[in-house]
N, C-alpha and C positions, 0 to 999 in steps of 0.2 A: 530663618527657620522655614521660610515657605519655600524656597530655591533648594533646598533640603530633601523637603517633602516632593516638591514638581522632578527632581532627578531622581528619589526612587521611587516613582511612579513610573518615567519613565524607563530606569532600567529595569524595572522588572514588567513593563509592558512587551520591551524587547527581548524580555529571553521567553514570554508565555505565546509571542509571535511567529516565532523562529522556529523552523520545524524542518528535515528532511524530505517527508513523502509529499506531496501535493492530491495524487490522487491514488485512492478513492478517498472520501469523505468520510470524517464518523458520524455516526448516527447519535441522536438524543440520549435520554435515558439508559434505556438498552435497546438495542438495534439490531439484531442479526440481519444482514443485505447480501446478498448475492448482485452485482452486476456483471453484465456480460458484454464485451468490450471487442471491438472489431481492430484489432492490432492496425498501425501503419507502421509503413518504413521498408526499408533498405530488404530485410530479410521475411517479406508475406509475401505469399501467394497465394491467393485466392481460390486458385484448382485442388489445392493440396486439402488431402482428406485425414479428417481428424482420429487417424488410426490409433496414436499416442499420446499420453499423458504426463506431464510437469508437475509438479505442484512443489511452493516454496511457502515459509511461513515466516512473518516475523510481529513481534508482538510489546506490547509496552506499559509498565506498571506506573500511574502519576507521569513522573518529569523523566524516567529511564526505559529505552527500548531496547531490542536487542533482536538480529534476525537481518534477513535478507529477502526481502519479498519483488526483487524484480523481476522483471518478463526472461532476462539473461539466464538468469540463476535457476528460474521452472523451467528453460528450455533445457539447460545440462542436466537437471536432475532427471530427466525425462528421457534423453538420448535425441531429442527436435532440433532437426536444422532450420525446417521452415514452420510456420506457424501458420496455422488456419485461426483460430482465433482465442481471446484469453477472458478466464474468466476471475474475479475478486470477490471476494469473500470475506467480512466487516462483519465484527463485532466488536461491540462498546458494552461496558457498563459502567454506569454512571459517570465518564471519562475519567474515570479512575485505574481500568484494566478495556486495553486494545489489543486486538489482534487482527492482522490481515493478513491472508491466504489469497495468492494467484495462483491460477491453476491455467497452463498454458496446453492447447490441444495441436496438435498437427503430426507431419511426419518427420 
């Protein structure tokens, strides 16, 4: 009975673990957060002035999310080859309904 109980413990520690996005974080209770995030990689230039806007959303009720909120996806929604910088946009309530919003700026 205890071998039982220790496995579905552990399998459902495993699926309450296991998540897609890494970052940004959600917040407590309820959170509205804005961070503002200095992109790296392959595709920043640092000269490149923030003429243009991206913005992707995606979002998730309990255990089911749905949406695309990465820096790729705000860049094409935008018309952005390079990126000056990216900003994220978090909210929680009660971690029962999430949503995150990046919003990528450049030309």
């Amino acid at each position: 009975m205890k071998k039982i109980i220790v496995l579905s413990m552990l399998c459902a520690s495993a699926v309450m673990l296991t998540g897609c996005g890494v970052f940004p974080t959600k917040g407590t209770v309820m959170a509205p957060i804005t961070l503002e995030h200095v992109a790296s990689g392959p595709f920043v230039d640092n000269s490149v002035r923030p003429l243009k806007r991206g913005e992707t959303t995606s979002g998730g009720i309990i255990l089911f999310g749905t949406g695309d909120a990465s820096i790729s996806t705000a860049m094409r929604n935008g018309g952005i080859t390079k990126v000056h910088h990216v900003d994220y946009s978090v909210m929680n309530i009660l971690f029962l309904y999430s949503e995150i919003k990046t919003i990528v700026y450049g030309e």
